[in-house]
C-alpha positions as CSV (number, residue, x, y, z in Angstrom):
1,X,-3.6,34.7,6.4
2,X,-2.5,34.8,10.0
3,X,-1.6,32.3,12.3
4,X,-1.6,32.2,16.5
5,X,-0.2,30.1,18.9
6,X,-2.5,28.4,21.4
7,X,-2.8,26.1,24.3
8,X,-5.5,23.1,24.8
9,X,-6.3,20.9,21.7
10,X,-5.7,23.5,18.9
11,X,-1.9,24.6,19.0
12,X,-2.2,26.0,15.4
13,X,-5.3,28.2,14.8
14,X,-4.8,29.9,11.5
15,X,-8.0,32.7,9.8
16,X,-9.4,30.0,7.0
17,X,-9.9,31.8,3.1
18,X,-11.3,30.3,0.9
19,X,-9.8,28.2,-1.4
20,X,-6.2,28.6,0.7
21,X,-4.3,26.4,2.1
22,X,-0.6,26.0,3.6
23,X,1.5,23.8,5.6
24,X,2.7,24.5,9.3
25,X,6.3,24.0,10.8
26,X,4.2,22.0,13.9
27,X,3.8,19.0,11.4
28,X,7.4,18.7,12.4
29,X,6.6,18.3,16.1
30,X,3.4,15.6,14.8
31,X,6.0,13.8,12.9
32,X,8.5,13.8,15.9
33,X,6.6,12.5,18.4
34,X,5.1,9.9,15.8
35,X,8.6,9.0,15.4
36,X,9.1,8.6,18.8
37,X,7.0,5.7,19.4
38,X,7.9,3.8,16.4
39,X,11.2,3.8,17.3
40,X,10.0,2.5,21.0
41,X,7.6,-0.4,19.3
42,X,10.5,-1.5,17.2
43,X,13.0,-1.7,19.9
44,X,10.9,-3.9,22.1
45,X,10.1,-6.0,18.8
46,X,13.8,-7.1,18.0
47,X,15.1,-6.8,21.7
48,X,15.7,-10.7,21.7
49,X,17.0,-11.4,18.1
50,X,20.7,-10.5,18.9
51,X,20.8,-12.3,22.2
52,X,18.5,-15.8,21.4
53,X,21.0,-18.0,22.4
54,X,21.5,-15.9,25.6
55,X,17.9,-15.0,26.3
56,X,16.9,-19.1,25.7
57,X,18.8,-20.1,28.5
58,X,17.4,-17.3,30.4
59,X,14.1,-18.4,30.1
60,X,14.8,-22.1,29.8
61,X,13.4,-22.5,26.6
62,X,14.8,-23.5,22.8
63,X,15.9,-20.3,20.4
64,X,12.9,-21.1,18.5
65,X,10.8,-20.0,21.5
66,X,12.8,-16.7,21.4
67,X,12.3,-16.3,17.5
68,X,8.8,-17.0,18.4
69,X,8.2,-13.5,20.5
70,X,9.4,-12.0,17.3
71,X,7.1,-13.6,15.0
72,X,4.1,-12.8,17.6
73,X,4.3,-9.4,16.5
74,X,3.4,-10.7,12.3
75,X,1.4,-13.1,13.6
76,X,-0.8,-10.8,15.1
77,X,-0.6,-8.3,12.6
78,X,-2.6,-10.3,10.0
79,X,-5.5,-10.4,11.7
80,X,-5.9,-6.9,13.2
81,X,-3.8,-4.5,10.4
82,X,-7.5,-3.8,8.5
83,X,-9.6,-3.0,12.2
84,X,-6.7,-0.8,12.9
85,X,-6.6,0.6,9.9
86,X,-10.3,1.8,10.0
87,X,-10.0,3.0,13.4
88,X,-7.5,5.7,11.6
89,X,-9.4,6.3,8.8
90,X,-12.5,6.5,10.0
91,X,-11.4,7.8,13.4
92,X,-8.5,10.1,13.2
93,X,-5.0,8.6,13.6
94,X,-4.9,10.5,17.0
95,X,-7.3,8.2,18.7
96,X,-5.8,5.0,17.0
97,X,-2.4,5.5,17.7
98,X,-2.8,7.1,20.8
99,X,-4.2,3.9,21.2
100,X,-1.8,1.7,20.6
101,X,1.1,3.9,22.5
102,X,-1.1,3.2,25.9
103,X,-1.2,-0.8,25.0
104,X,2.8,-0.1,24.2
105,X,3.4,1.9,27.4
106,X,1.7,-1.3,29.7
107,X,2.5,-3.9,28.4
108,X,6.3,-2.9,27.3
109,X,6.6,-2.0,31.3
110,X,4.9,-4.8,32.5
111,X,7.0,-7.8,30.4
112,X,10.5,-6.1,32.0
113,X,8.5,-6.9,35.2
114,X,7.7,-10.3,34.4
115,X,11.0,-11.7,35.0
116,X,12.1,-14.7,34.2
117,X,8.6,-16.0,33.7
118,X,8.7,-17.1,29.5
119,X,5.0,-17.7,29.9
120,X,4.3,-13.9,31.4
121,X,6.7,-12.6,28.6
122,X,4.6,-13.9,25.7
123,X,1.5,-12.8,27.2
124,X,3.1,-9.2,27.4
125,X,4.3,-9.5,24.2
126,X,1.0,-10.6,22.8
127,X,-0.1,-7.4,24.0
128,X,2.6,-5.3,22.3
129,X,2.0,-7.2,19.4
130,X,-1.7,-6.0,19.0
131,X,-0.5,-2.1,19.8
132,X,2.2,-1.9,16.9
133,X,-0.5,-2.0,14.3
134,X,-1.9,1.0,15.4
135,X,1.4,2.4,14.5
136,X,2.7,1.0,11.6
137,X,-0.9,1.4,9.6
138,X,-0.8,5.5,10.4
139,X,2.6,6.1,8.5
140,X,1.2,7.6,5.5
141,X,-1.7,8.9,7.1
142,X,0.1,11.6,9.7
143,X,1.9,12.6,6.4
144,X,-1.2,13.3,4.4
145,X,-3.0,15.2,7.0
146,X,-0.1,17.3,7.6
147,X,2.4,17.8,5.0
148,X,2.2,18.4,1.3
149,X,1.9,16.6,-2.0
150,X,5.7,17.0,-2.5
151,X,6.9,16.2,0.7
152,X,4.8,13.1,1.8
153,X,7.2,10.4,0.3
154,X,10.1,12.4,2.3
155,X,7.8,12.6,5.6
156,X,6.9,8.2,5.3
157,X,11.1,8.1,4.5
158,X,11.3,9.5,8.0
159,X,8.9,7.5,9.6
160,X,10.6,4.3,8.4
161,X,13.7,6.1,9.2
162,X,12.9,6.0,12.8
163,X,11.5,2.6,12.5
164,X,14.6,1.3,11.5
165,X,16.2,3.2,13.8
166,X,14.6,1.8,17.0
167,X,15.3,-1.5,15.1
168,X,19.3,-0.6,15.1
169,X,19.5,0.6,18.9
170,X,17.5,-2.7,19.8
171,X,20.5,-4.7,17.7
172,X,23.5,-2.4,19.2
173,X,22.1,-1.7,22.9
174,X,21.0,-4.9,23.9
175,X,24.1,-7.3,23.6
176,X,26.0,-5.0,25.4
177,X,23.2,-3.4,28.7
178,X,22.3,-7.5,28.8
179,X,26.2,-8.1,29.5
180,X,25.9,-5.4,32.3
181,X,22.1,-6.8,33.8
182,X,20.1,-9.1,33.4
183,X,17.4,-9.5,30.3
184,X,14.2,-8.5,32.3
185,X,16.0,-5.4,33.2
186,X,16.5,-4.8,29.4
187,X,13.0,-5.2,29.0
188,X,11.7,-3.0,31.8
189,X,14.4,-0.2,30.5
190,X,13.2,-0.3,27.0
191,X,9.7,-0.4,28.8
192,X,10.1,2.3,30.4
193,X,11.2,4.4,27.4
194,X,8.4,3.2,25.2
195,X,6.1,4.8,28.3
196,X,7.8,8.1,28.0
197,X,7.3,8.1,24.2
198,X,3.7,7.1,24.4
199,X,3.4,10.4,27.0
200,X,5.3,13.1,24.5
201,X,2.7,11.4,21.7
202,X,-0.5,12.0,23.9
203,X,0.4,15.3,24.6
204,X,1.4,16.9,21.3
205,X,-0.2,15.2,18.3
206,X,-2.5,16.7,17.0
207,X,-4.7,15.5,14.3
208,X,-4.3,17.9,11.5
209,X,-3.6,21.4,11.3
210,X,-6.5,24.7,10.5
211,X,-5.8,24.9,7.1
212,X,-5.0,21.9,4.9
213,X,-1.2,21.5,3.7
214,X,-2.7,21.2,-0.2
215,X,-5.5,22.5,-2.7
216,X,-9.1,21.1,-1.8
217,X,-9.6,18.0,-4.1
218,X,-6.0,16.6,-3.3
219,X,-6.8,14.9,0.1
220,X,-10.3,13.8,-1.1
221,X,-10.7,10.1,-0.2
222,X,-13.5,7.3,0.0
223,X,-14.6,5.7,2.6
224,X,-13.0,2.8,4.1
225,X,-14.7,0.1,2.4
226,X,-15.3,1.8,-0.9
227,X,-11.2,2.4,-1.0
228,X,-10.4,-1.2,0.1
229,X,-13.2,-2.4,-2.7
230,X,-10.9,0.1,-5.0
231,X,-7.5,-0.5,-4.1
232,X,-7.8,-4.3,-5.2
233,X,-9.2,-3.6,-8.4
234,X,-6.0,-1.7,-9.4
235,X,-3.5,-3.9,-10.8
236,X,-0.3,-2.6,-10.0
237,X,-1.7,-2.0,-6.2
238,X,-1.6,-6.0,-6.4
239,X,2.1,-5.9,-7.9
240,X,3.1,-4.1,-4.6
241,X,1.0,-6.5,-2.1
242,X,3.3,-8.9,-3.5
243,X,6.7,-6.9,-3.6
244,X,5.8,-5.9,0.0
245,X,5.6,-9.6,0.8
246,X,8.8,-10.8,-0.9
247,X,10.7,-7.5,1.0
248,X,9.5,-7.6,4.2
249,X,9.9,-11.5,3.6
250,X,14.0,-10.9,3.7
251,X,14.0,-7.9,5.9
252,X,12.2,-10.1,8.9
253,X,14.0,-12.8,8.2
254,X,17.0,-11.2,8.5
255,X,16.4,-9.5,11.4
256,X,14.8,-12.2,12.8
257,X,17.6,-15.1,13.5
258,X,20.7,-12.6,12.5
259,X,22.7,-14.2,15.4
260,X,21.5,-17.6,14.2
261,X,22.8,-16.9,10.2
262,X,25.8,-16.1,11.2
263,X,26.5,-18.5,14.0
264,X,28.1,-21.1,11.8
265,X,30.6,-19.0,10.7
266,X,32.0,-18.2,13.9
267,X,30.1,-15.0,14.8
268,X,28.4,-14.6,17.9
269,X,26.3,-12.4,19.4
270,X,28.2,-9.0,19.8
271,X,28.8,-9.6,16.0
272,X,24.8,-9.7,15.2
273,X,24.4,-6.8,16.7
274,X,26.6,-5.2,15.0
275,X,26.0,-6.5,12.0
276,X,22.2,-5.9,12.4
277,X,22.6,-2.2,13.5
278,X,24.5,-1.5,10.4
279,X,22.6,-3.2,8.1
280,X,19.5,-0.5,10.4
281,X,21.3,2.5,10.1
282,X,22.5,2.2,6.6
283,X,18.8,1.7,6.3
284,X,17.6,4.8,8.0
285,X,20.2,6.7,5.4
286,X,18.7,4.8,2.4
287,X,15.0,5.5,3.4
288,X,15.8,9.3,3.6
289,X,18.1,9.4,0.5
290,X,16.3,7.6,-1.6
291,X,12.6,9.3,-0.9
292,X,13.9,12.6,-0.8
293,X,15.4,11.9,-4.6
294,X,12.3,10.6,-5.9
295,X,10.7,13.5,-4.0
296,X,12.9,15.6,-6.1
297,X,12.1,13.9,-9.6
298,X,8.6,12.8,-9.0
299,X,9.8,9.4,-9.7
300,X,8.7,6.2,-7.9
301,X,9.1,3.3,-9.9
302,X,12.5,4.4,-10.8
303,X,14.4,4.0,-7.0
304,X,12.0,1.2,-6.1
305,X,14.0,-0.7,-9.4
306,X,17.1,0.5,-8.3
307,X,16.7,-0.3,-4.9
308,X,15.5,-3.9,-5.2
309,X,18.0,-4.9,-7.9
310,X,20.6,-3.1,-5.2
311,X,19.8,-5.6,-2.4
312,X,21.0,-8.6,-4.3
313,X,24.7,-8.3,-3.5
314,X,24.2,-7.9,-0.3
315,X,22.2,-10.7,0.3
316,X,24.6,-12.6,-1.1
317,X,27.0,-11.3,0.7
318,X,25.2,-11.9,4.4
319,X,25.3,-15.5,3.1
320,X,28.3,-16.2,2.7
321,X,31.3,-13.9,3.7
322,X,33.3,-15.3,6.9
323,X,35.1,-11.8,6.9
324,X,33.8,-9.8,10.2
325,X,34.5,-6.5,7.6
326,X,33.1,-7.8,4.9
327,X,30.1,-9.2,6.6
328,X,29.6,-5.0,8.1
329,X,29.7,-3.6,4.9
330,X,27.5,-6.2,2.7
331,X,24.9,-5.6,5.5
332,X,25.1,-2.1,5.1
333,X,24.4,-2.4,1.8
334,X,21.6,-4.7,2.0
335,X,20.3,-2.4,4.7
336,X,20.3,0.9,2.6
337,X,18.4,-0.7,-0.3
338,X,16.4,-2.9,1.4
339,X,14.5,-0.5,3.8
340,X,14.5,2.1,1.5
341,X,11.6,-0.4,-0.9
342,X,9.0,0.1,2.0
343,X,8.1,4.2,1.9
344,X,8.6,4.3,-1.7
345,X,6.1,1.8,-2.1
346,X,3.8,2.9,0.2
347,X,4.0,6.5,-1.4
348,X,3.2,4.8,-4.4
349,X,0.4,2.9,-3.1
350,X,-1.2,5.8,-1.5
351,X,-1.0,7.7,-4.7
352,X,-2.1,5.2,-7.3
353,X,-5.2,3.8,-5.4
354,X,-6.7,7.5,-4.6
355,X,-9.1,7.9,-3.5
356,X,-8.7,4.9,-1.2
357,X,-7.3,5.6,2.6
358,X,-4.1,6.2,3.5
359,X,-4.7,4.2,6.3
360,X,-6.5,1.3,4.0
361,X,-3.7,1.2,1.3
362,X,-0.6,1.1,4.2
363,X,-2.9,-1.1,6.5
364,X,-2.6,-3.6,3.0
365,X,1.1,-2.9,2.2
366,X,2.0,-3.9,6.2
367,X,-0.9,-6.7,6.4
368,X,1.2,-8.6,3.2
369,X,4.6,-7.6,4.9
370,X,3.9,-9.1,8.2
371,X,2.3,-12.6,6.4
372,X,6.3,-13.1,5.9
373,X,5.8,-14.5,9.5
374,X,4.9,-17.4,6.5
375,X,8.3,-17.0,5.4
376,X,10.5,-16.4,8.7
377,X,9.0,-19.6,10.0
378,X,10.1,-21.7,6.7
379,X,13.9,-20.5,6.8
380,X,14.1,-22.0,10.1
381,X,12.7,-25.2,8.3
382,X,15.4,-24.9,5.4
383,X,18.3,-24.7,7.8
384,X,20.7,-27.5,6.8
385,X,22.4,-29.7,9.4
386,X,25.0,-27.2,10.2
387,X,22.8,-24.5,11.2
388,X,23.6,-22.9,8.0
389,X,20.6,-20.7,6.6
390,X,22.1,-20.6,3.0
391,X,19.3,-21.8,1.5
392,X,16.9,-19.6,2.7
393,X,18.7,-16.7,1.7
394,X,19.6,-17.4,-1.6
395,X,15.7,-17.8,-2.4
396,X,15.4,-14.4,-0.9
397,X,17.9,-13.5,-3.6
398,X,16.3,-14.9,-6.7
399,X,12.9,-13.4,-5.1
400,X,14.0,-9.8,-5.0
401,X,15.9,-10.2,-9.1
402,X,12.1,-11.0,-9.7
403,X,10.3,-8.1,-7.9
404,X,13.3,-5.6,-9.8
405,X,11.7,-7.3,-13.1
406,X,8.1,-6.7,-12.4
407,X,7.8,-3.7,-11.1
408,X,10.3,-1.8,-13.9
409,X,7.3,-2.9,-15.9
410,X,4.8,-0.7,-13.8
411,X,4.6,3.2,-14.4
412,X,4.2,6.2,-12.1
413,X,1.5,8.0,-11.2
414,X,0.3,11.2,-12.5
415,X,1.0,14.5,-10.7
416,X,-1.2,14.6,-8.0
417,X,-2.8,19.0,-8.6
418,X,-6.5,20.5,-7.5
419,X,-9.0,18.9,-8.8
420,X,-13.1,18.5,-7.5
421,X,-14.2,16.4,-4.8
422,X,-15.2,13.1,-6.2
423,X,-13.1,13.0,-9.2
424,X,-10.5,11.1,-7.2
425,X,-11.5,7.7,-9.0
426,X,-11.2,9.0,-12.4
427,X,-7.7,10.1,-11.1
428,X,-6.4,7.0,-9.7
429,X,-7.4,5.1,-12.8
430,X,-5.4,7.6,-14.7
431,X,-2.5,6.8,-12.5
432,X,-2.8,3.2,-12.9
433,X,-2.7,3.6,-16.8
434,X,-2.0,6.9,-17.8
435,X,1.2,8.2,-18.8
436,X,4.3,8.6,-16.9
437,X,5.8,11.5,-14.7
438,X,8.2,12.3,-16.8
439,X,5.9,12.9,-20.2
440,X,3.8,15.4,-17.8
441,X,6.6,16.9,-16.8
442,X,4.7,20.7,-17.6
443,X,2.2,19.6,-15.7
444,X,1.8,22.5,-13.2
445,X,2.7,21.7,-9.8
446,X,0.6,22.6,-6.5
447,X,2.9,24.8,-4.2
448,X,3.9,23.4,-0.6
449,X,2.9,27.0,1.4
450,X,4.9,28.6,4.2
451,X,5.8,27.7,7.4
């Protein structure tokens, strides 16, 4: 097989033999750029959550106003996750994100224009809020057009790596550029880089590569419907909907009033920032730790256990600690188990509803995870008379002991190797019931190809 080099819409052209396949080192340059921008979305998402106090009198509204522009972004999730999510399918993540990064380039631009106008701001963020679907529902669909069977849980770990990511510089940078200038200049900076991501994205993804990255039968999928009509017949598919609830539940919340949580301790906004970049970072480390292990050992169910059950001390310790240390490291280690939940379970998703859509299976997994806009809204409710969110986060607690419980009871997939069109169905119910990883472990394995 050779490969060339070329310009226009095709930069890998590569002799197609029959029955062959391979992967490309340009699914490297895909995934970057797709990284890019999901870093930029997720900075202008969380830009306000270490600075409400700050940013509410800047506007002249309450902090729940500023929480609000936050929760915009799950609120409008629910209802446009499943359109977006057959746009990618059905359309080639190319034209969906590619989408969504123009919406993100406007509008992110155009609310660090609007000033000190609160109205304005919510209408742009309204419109950033409708682009970040296009985003979030394509992370395990740039991995399956691209990369192989044994690298696609590693490839969605660096996805929510960069996620998290733009999620920690938004926490770290913007205390400390909105003590230099004020918070519509924030907004038109991050802006600004958002545009130049959506730019490097329009000009270098491509939608998949010549050859496919495994065997023919392996990427076989239904159509939209058919897979969504699939996917929520298959039991343990529901299991995650839930998990991905209860997770995303404690993650948004966190993230969401951080500078309010720890306000009645003493802390103030430098200290959320901190706190929330840590608890980001240590997430980016977990995401890519823990999905290149179960990578390794063809294990999902595993590090999803371990991870949930992981999350507990931490939580706790968010709660409670009045140590400025202390607080650091228990987010940290809520942040490395935590974040690390969401690619393993959308790997798993993806692989026990084939031959449903990637897009249709993670359009599901991050429709569930934003209804936690449900959940962010009812911790402001629960806050005691002090300000304290205590409450709130000890039910997040018990919540994730009981996702740790369930899902130990659910099993992995089977090994994913060649197998005819159309027999995806009997493969996924396999999956669902069949038995574990671990007692197929002779099962022969498709080889990942060359770069």
């Amino acid at each position: 097989m050779r490969r060339t080099i070329l310009g226009g819409e095709d930069q890998v052209q590569a002799e197609r033999v029959n029955d062959t396949y391979r992967v490309y080192g340009y699914r490297w340059v895909v995934l970057a750029v797709f990284m890019l921008v999901n870093v930029a979305i997720q900075m202008l998402w969380i830009s306000y959550s270490p600075i409400t106090s700050q940013a509410g009198k800047y506007y002249g509204v309450s902090t729940w106003w500023i929480g609000f522009l936050l929760m915009t972004f799950m609120i409008a999730f629910i209802p446009l996750s499943l359109p977006a999510a057959w746009v990618i399918d059905a359309r080639g993540f190319r034209l969906a994100v590619g989408f969504g990064v123009v919406l993100m380039a406007v509008f992110g631009v155009a609310r660090g224009l609007a000033g000190a106008n609160y109205t304005l701001v919510l209408l742009c963020t309204i419109g950033l809020a409708v682009s970040q679907p296009f985003l979030l529902d394509a992370w395990t669909k740039v991995p399956a057009n691209w990369f192989a069977q044994g690298e696609r849980a590693t490839a969605v770990g660096l996805v929510t790596l960069a996620s998290m990511l733009g999620i920690a510089l938004g926490f770290v940078l913007t205390p400390i550029l909105a003590d230099a200038m004020s918070i519509a200049s924030v907004q038109l900076v991050y802006g600004l880089f958002a545009a130049a991501t959506a730019v490097a994205f329009l000009a270098l993804a491509r939608e998949r590569p010549a050859t496919p990255p495994c065997p023919a039968g392996m990427d076989e999928r239904a159509l939209m419907l058919d897979g969504l009509k699939h996917a929520l017949t298959v039991k343990p598919f529901l299991v995650m909907l839930g998990v991905a609830f209860i997770v995303m539940s404690a993650f948004n919340g966190v993230t969401t009033w951080a500078e309010q949580i720890i306000k009645p301790r003493g802390f103030g906004s430098t200290e959320a920032g901190i706190m929330g970049g840590l608890m980001l970072v240590a997430g980016v480390i977990g995401a890519v730790v823990l999905s290149a292990l179960s990578d390794r050992q063809g294990k999902r169910v595993r590090f999803m256990v371990i991870a949930l059950a992981a999350t507990v001390p931490g939580m706790l310790g968010v709660a409670f600690v009045s140590s400025t240390l202390l607080l650091y490291a228990f987010a940290a280690v809520l942040g490395f188990f935590l974040v690390a939940v969401l690619p393993l379970g959308m790997q798993y998703s993806a692989e026990i509803t084939n031959p449903t859509p990637e897009g249709t299976s993670n359009g599901l997994i991050q429709l569930c995870g934003q209804v936690s806009v449900v959940y962010v809204a009812v911790m402001a409710a629960l806050r005691t008379s002090s300000g304290s969110f205590t409450v709130s986060l000890l039910l997040s607690a018990v919540l994730l002991v009981g996702c740790a419980l369930v899902v130990s009871r659910l099993k992995d997939p089977a090994p994913a190797t060649a197998r005819p069109a159309g027999a995806g169905a009997e493969a996924a119910e396999s999956a669902v019931a069949g038995p574990s990883l671990g007692e197929l472990s002779t099962t022969a394995q498709a080889p990942l190809g060359s770069d």
